[in-house]
C-alpha positions in Angstrom: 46.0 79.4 12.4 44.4 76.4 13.7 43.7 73.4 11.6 40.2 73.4 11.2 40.2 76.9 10.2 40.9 75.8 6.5 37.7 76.6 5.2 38.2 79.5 2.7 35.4 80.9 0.3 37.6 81.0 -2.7 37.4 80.2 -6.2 40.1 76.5 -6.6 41.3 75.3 -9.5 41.8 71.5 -9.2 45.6 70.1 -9.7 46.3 67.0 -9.8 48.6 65.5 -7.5 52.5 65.8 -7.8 51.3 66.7 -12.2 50.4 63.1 -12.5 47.1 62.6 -15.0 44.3 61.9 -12.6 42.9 58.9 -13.1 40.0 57.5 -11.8 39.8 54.5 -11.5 43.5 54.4 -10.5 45.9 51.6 -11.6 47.1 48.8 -9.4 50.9 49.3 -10.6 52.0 52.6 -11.9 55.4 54.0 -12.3 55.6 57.2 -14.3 58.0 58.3 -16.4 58.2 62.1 -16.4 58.3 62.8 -20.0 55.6 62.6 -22.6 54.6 61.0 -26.2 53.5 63.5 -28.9 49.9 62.0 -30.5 51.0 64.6 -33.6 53.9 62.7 -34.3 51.7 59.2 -34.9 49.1 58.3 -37.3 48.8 55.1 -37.0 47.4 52.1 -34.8 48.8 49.0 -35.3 46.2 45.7 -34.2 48.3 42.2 -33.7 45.2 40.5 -35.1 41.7 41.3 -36.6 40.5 40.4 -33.3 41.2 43.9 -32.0 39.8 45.9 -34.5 36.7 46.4 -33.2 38.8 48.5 -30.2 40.7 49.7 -32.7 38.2 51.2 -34.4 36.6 52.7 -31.1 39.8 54.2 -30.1 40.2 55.6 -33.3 36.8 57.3 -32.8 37.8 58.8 -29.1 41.3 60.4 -30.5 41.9 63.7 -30.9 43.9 63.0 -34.1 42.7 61.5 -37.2 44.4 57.9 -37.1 44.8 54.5 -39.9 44.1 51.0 -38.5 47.1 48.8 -40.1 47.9 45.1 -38.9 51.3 43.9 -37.9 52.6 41.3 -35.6 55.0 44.0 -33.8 55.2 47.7 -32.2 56.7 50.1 -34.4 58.1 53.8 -33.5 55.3 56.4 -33.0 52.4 54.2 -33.2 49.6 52.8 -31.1 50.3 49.5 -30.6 47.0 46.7 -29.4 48.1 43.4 -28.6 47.4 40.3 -27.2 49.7 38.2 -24.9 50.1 37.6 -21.3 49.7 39.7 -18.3 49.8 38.2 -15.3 47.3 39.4 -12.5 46.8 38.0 -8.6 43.3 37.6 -9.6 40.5 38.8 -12.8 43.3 38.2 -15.0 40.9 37.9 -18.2 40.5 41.7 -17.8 44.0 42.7 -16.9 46.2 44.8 -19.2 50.0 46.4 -19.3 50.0 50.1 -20.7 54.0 51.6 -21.8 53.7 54.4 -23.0 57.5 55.6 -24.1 59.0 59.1 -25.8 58.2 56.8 -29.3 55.2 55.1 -29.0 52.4 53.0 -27.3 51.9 49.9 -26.2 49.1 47.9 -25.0 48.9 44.8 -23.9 46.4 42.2 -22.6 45.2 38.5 -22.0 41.8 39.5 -23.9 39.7 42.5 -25.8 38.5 43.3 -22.4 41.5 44.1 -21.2 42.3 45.8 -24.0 39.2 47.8 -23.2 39.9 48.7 -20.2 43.8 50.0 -21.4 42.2 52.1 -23.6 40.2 53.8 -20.9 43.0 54.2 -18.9 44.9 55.6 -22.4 42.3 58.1 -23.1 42.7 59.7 -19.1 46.2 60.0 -19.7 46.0 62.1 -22.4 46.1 66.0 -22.3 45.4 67.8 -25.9 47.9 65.7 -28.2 50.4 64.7 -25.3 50.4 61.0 -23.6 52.2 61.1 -20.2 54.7 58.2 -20.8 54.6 55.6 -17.7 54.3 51.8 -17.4 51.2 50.3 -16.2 50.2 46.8 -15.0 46.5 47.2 -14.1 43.2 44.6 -12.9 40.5 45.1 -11.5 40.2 43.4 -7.7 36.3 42.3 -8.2 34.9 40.7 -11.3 31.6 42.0 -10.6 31.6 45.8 -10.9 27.7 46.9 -11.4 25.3 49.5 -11.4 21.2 49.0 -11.3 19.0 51.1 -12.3 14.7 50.5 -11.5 13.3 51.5 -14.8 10.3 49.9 -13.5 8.6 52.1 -10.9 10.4 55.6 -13.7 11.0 54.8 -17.0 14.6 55.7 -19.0 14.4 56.8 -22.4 17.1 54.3 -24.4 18.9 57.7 -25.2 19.7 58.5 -21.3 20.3 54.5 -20.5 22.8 54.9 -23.2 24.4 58.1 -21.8 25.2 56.4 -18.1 26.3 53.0 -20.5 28.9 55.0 -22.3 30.5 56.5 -18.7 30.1 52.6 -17.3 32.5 51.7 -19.7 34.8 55.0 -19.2 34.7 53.6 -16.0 35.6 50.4 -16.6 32.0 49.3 -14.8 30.8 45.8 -16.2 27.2 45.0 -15.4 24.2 46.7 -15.8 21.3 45.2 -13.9 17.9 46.3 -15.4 15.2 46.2 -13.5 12.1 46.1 -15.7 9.3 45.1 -13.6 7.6 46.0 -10.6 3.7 47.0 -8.8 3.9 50.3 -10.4 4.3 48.7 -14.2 5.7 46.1 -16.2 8.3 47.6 -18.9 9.6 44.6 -20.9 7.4 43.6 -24.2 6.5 40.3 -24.0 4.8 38.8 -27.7 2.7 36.1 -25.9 1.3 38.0 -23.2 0.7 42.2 -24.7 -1.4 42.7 -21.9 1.9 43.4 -19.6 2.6 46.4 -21.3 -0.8 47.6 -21.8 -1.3 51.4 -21.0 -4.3 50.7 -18.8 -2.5 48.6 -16.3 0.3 50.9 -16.1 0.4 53.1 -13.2 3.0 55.9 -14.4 5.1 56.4 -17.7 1.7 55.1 -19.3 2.7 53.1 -22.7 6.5 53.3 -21.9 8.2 50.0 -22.3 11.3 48.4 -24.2 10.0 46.4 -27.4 11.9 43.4 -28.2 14.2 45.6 -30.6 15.0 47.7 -28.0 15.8 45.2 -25.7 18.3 43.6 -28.1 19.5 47.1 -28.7 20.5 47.9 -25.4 22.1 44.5 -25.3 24.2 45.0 -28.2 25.2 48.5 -26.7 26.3 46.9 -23.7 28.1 43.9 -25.4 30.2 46.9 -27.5 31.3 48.1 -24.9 32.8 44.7 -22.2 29.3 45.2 -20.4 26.7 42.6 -19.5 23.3 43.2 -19.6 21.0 41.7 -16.6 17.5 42.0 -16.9 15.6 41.6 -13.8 12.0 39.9 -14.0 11.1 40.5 -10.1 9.2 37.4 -9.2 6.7 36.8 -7.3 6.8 39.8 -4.9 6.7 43.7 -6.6 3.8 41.9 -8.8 0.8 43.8 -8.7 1.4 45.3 -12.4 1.3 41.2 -13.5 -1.8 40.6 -11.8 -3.4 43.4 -12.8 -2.4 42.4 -16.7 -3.4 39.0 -16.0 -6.1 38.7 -13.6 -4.3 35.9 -11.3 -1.6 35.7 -8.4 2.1 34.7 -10.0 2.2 31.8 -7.5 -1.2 30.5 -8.0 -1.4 27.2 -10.7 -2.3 29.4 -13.4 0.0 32.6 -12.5 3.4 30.2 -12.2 2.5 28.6 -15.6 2.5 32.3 -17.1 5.8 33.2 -15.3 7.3 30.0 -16.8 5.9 31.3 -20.5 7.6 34.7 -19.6 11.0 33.1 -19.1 11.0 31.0 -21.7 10.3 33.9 -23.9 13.4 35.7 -22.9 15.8 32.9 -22.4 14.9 32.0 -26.2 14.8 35.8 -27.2 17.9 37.4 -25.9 21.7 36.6 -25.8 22.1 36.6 -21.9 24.1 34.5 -19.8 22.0 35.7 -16.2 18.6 36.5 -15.3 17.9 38.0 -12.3 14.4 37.0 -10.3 14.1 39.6 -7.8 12.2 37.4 -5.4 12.8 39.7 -2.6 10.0 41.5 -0.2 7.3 38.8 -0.4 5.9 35.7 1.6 6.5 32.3 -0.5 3.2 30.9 -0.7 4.0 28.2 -3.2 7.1 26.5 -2.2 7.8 24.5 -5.8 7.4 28.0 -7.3 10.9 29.9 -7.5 11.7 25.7 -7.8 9.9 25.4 -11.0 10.7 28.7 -12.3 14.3 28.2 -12.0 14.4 25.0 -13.6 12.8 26.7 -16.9 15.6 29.0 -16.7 18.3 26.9 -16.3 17.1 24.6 -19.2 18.7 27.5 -21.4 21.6 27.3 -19.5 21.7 30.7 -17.8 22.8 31.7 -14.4 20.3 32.9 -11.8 20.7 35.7 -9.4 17.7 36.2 -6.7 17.9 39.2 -4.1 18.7 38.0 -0.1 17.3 38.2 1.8 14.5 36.5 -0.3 13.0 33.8 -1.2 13.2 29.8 -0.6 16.8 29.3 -3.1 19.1 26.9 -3.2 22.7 26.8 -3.8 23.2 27.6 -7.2 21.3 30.8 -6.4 23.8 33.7 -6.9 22.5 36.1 -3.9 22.5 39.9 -4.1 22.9 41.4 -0.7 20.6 44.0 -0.1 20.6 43.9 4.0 22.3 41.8 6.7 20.0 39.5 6.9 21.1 38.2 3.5 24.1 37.2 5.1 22.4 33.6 6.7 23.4 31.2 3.9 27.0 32.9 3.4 28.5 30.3 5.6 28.5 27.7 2.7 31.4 28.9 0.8 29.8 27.1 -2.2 27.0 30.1 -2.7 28.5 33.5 -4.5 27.0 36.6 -4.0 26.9 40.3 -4.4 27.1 43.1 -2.5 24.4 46.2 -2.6 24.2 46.9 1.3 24.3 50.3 2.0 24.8 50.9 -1.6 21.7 52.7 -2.5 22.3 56.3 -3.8 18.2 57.4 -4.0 19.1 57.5 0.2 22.0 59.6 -0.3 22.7 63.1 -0.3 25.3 63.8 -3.1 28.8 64.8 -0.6 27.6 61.8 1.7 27.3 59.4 -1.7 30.8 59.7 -2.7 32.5 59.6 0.8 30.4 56.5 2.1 31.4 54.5 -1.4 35.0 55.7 -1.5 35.4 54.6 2.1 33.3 50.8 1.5 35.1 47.3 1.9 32.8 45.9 -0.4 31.2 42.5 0.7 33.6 42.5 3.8 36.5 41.9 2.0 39.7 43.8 0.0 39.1 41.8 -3.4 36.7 39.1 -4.3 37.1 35.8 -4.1 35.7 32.3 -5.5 32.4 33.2 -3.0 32.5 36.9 -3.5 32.1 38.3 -7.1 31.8 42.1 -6.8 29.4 44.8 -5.9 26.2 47.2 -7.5 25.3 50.3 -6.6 22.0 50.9 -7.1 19.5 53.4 -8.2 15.9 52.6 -6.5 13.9 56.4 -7.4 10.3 54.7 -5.9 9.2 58.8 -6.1 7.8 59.7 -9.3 9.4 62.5 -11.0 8.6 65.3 -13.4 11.4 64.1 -15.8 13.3 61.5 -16.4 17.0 63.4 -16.4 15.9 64.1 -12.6 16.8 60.2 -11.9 20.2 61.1 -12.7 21.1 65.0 -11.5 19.0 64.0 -8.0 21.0 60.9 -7.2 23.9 62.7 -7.9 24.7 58.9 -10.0 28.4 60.2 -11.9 29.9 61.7 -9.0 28.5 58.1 -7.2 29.7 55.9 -10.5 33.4 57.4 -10.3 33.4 56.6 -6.8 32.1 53.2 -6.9 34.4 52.8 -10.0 37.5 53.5 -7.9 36.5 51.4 -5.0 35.5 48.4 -7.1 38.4 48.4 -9.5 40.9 49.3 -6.6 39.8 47.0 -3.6 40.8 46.9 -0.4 38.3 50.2 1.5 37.7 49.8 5.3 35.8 47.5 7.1 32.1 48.5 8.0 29.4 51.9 6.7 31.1 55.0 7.7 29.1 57.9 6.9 31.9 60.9 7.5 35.5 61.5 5.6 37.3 60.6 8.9 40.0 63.0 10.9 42.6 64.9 9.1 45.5 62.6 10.2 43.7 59.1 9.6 44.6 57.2 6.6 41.0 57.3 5.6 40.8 60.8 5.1 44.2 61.1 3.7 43.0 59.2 0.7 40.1 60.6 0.4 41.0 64.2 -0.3 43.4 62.8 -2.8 40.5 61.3 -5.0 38.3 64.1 -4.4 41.2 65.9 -6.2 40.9 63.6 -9.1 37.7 63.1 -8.7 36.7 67.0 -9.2 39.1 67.1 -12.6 37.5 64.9 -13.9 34.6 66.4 -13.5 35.8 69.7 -15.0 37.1 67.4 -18.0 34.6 64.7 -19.0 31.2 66.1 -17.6 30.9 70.0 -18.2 28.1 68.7 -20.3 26.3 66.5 -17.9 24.7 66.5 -14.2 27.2 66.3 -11.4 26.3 67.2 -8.5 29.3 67.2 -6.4 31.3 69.6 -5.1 34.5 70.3 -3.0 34.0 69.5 0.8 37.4 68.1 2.2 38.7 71.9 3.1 35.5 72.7 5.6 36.3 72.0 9.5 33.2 72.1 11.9 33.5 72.5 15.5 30.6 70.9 16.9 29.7 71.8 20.9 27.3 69.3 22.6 26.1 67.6 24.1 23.6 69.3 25.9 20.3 67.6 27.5 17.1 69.3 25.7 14.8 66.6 28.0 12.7 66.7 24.6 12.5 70.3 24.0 13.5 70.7 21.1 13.3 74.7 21.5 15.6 75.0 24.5 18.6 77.4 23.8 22.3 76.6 25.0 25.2 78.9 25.6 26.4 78.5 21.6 23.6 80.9 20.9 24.8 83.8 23.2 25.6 86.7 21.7 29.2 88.3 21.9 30.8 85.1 22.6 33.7 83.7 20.2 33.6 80.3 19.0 36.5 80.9 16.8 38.3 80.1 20.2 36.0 77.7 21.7 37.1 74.4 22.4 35.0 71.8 21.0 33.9 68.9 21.9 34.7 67.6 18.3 35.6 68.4 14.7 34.1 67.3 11.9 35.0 67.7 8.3 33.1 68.4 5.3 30.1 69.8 3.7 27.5 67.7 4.9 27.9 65.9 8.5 26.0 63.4 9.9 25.8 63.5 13.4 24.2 60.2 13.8 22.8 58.0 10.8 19.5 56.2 10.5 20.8 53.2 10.4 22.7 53.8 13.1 24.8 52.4 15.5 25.6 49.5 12.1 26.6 52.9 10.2 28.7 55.1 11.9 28.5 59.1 12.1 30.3 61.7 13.5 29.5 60.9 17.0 31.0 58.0 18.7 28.0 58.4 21.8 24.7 59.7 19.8 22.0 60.6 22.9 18.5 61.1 21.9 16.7 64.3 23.8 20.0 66.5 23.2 21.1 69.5 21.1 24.5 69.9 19.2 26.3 73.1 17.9 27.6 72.6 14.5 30.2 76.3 13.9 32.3 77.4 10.8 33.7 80.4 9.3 34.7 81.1 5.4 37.0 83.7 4.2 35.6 86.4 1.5 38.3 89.0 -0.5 35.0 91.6 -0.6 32.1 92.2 0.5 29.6 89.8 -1.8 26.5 87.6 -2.1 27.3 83.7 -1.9 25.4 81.0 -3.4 25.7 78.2 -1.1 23.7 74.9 -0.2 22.1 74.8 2.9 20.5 71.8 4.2 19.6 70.3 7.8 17.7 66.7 6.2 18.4 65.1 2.9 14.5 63.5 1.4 15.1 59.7 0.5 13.9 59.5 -3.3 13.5 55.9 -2.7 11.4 56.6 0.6 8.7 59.2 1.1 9.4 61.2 3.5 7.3 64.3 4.9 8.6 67.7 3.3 9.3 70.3 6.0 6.8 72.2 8.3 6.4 76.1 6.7 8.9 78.4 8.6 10.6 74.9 9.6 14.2 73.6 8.1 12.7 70.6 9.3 10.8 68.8 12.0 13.7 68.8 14.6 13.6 72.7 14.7 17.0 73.5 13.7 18.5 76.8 13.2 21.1 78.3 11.4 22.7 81.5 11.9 24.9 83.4 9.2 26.9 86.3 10.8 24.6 86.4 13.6 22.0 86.6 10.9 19.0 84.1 10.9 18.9 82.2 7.7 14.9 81.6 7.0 14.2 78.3 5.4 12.8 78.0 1.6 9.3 79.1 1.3 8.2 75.0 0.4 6.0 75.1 -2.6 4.2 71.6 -0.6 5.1 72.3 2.9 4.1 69.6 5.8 3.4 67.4 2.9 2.6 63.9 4.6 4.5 60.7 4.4 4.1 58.1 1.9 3.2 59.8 -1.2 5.4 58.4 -3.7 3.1 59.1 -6.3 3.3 63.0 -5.6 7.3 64.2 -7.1 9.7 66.4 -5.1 10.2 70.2 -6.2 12.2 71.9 -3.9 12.5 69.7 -0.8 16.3 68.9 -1.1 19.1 71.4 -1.6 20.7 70.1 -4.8 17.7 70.5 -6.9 16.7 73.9 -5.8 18.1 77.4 -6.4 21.2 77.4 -4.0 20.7 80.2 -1.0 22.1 83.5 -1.5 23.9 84.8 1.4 25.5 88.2 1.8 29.2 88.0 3.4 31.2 90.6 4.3 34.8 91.0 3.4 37.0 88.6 5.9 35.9 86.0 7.7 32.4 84.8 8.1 30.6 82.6 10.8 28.0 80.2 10.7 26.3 78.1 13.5 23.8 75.6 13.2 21.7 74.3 16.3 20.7 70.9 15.9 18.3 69.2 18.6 17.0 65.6 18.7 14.6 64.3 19.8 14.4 60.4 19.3 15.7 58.1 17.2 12.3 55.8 17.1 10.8 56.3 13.6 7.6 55.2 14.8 7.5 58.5 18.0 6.5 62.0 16.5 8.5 61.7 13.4 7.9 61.9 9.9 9.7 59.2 8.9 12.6 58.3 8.8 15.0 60.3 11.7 17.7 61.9 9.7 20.5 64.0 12.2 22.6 65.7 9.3 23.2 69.0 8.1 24.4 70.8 4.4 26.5 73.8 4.3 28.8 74.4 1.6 29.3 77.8 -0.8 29.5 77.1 -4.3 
């Protein structure tokens, strides 16, 4: 059979590899031992010093087994033993830890409670009902700065869901969460001198939805419980209409600055936080002494300040989050640290594309940070409305993104560049990749049966894709792929691709790289498949040419259209109609107006009859051009979805 007729419709369960406990994120140094420790046969955790107990006590709660805490200065036979010592690390050594797990015990070991944190997660993976694979583990992370955003300020979280993705941060041995409370759309962070932020009638969506100064500290608290660090963002002066709504002035007039300097005074005496963040991003500095001035307030209280870059008028002491290229200008002084968020926005994402474009990241250009280079955020920027909040999660598919980023961050190294695609079946790339989605796919069995995950096995699907073939900018001319009676299954391509969604060319493109090495506008590809069914059956499956931006506002389809590009897709020779859009040839630019039914992850998967052996698929796929700003709803998107469930 050839290789890229792997593609099965079959029913998988997911194995670990070689009956190793699939971890995610996976250790640095690992040696297993091939046996296991009974949890039955233990009752006890044993704490060198009061200082763990607070782990102690959360690890107590996690266990399958009812378990006392006891102090004692050494390990004993079947116990749990938390410790602190030394463990030396290459780098982050404040947060590394050594795991031994033997036939007679536990023991866990680390330079601090973080570590011991972060053993404990590790500790809790490796167990399966009461049995603890025994192995020896010395484990840290390659980044310091491991962090996820989420924009509560254009859709408000409840503290309850904020909480939920908190508690799988720490799982994941994440450490930041960067909250982004303000923006044009509403201002979501009480502040006692000025109520009028908050105020209902200057609130453009989640009317009277904010965090009161309880809350605040709350979350913080939450966060600190658990070896995370709670950034609030106070996006200044740009994404500011909400503040000059509420107060009736520009933020970098005279009387504006002198408010923002009240604000941040407010919450440097208020909260427990060692960094603020000031946005300062998208907007023309009109006062020069302004970010100036307002930093100095800040600093007074002896907190760090991050700023986004490209941005505003900084200087050095600025920590930079990189959120495009251009950000990269000041980099040159080695003095200046940053963080890297290019590319790293999951609202732009389909699901399959999210996890294999993290997995595959170098993040910030290099394979562990550094004295410049902190660490990474992924980010979650949902500028759409939506009809409930839980959509912010399930539509940016964030756990299947979070484990992903988790891996990468913790692990290091990656490969240089954006790649959009899993990579070949013999490059190292890929090879790695269908080893996590392995993991990756237990653990989503395991620890989220309960929660939105919207990922799914892709690395078994092989595409032949025929092409190129000149359209001259009709987008309705037919090629010999569509003829009737011929058989592709013995066709030679002109590539293969693997997965469940491909991108032919991205967006962003050439920076991020697609399947095609040469992308031509005014041509048409072939994208053909076949899946194997026992019986004759209906299939759900997802089924997709364009993926919507939730943090753009793109244009849903034309009615009859799969989108504007005119694509087909054929199922056994069958036309496959696109969904009947409930808001079809809605314009551009409505981010007021929330989706329904525009991408395939959050709408009632296709039902397809196959027939008992194999069945074929083809997909035509014309382009056009790749100028945003030339017939096209924005932005030019060359993809497709097709994957049975």
């Amino acid at each position: 059979m050839n290789k890229w007729l792997l593609a099965a419709f079959m029913f998988v369960t997911v194995e670990c590899m070689a009956g190793h406990p699939p971890l995610i994120p996976m250790p640095q140094q690992v040696q297993w031992g091939g046996r296991s420790f009974s949890l039955a046969s233990c009752n006890t955790i044993l704490i060198q010093s009061n200082a763990l107990r607070a782990e102690a006590l959360r690890l107590q709660q996690l266990l399958p087994v009812k378990m006392r805490i006891k102090k004692s200065g050494t390990a004993k036979h079947n116990t749990i033993y938390l410790a602190l010592g030394e463990v030396k690390a290459p780098y982050n050594a404040h947060e590394a830890y050594q795991l031994t797990i033997t036939g007679t015990g536990i023991e866990l070991v680390a330079n601090t409670t973080h570590g011991v944190h972060n053993g404990i997660q590790t500790l809790l993976q490796l167990m399966n009902n009461n049995a603890v694979a025994t192995c020896t583990i010395t484990d840290y992370p390659a980044y310091h700065w491991r962090g996820y955003m989420v924009d509560v300020g254009r859709n408000y979280q409840s503290p309850e869901l904020l909480k939920q993705q908190i508690d799988k941060m720490a799982r994941y041995k994440l450490n930041i969460f960067h909250f982004h409370l303000t923006e044009d759309i509403a201002w979501r962070l009480q502040i006692k001198k000025y109520p009028r932020l908050t105020d209902p009638a200057i609130t453009e969506r989640n009317k009277g939805k904010f965090y009161s100064v309880e809350e605040m500290k709350d979350l913080i608290r939450y966060c600190k419980e658990r070896h995370i660090t709670l950034v609030p963002e106070i996006d200044i002066p740009g994404h500011s209409k909400a503040f000059t709504r509420a107060m009736g002035v520009d933020m970098q007039s005279e009387k504006g600055a002198a408010i923002v300097k009240d604000i941040f005074e407010e919450i440097c005496t208020t909260y427990d936080l060692p960094y603020i963040h000031i946005g300062a991003d998208e907007v023309k500095i009109t006062n020069p002494n302004f970010i100036p001035e307002v930093s100095a307030v800040i600093r007074k209280y002896g907190k760090q300040i991050i700023a986004w870059a490209p941005g505003g008028n900084y200087d050095d002491g600025i920590i930079r989050q990189l959120w495009k290229d251009e950000g990269d200008k000041d980099l040159h002084n080695h003095s200046i640290k940053y963080i890297d968020s290019k590319f790293l926005y999951i609202s732009d994402w389909d699901p399959l594309s999210s996890v294999v474009t993290i997995f595959n990241r170098q993040l910030g250009g290099k394979p562990h940070g550094d004295s410049s280079l902190l660490g990474a955020e992924f980010c979650l920027w949902n500028d759409r409305a939506v009809i409930d909040e839980a959509d912010l999660v399930s539509r940016n598919a964030v756990y299947p993104a979070m484990l992903a980023f988790s891996e990468r961050s913790w692990r290091g190294n990656g490969y240089p560049g954006v790649v959009f695609h899993i990579g070949h079946d013999d490059e190292q790339r890929a090879i790695d990749f269908r080893e996590f989605e392995e993991r990756l796919l237990t653990h989503k069995q395991r620890y989220f049966s309960e929660l939105p995950f919207v990922y799914v096995k892709q690395t078994h699907i092989r595409w032949k894709l025929f092409g190129p073939f000149e359209n001259k900018g009709d987008l309705s001319a037919s090629f010999w792929p569509e003829q009737k009676g011929l058989n592709l299954a013995d066709s030679n391509p002109a590539l293969v691709a693997t997965g469940g969604t491909i991108w032919l060319w991205h967006t962003h493109g050439p920076a991020v790289k697609a399947w095609l090495p040469s992308p031509k506008e005014k041509t048409t590809w072939y994208a053909y498949t076949r899946f194997w069914s026992n019986s004759d059956t209906t299939v759900s499956m997802w089924i997709a040419t364009k993926d919507l931006s939730r943090s753009g506002a793109d244009a849903t389809p034309p009615k009859g259209e799969w989108d504007y590009m005119q694509s087909k897709i054929w199922i056994n020779g069958q036309t496959i109609a696109p969904p009947n859009w409930q808001y079809p040839g809605r314009p551009s630019g409505r981010l007021h107006e929330p989706m329904v039914d525009e991408n395939f992850y959050y709408r009632p998967p296709n039902s397809v009859p196959f027939k008992k052996g194999w069945n074929e698929v083809l997909l035509k796929l014309p382009m056009g051009t790749f100028d945003p700003n030339k017939d096209w709803q924005v932005p030019p998107k060359w993809m497709f979805t097709v994957v049975p469930l």
